[in-house]
Every structure is written in C-alpha cells, then in structure tokens.
N, C-alpha and C positions, 0 to 999 in steps of 0.2 A: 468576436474579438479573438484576436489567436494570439498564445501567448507568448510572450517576447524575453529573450534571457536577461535583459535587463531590467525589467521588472522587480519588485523586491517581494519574494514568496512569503507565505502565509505561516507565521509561525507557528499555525498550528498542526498548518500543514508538512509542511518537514518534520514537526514531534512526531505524526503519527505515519510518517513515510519511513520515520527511523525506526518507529516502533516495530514496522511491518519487515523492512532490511531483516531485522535481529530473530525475528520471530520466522524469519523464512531460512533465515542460516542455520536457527537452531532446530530446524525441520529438516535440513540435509539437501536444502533444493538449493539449484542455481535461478536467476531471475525469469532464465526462457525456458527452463521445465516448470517452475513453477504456475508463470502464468500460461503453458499448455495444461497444465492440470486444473489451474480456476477458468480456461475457457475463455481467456481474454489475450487483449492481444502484446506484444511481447514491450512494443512501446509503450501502449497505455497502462501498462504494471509499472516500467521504467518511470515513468511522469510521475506517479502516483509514490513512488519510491522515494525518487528528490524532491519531494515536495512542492511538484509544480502543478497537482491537481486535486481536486475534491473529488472525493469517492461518490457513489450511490451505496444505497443500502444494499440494493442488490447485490453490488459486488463486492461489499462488506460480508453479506453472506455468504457468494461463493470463496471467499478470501479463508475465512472463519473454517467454512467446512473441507475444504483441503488441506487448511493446519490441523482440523481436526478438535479446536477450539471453540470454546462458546465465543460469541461476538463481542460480547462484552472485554473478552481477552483484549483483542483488537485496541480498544479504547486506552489502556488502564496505564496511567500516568501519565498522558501526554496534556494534562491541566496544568503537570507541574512545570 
C-alpha cells in the first residue's frame, strides 16, 4: 500500500518526526546532509520527518549515532 497525502498520519508519528526536525537543527544539518551522513536516502528521511513513516530500529540507530545521541534521546516526549 503506498501512502496517500490524504490519509490521516499517525500521531505519533509526526511527534516523533518533529522530535527528529529539532534534534537535527539543533545539530546544524540540513535534511539532505543529514540523511547523507545516517546513509539513507534523502526522501525517506523527509517521509519520516512529516510524519508519514515508521522508522526501523536500524535507523533509529543510524539517526541516534550521527546526532551523536543515545537512542533513547530520539524517543523522549513524544508520549506526551
């Protein structure tokens, strides 16, 4: 299933897409250096940004270790 902009995104998925926005500005990268430095590709960071994807762990990790963050950073407040 591919996903369609009129769909209505996951809210938790945007908490943690916004989470990852702030956390990459306050690292000094733009979106497409960024994800050349986690190794992904420049759309599927973007997706994953507005909230229109679910991550893997994987690349929670590679995400985490280019911020230079424990993983857990990644997570933290997007319950609320």
């Amino acid at each position: 299933m591919s996903y369609n902009n009129d769909m209505k995104k996951d809210p938790i998925n945007q908490k943690f897409g916004n989470r990852l926005r702030i956390l990459r500005e306050e690292a000094g990268f733009n979106q497409y250096d960024f994800a050349f430095e986690c190794q992904i590709s420049e759309a599927y960071y973007g997706r994953i940004e507005r909230g229109e994807h679910s991550i893997t762990i994987v690349t929670a990790f590679k995400i985490s270790k280019t911020l230079g963050v424990p993983i857990v950073e990644l997570f933290k407040e997007i319950d609320k």
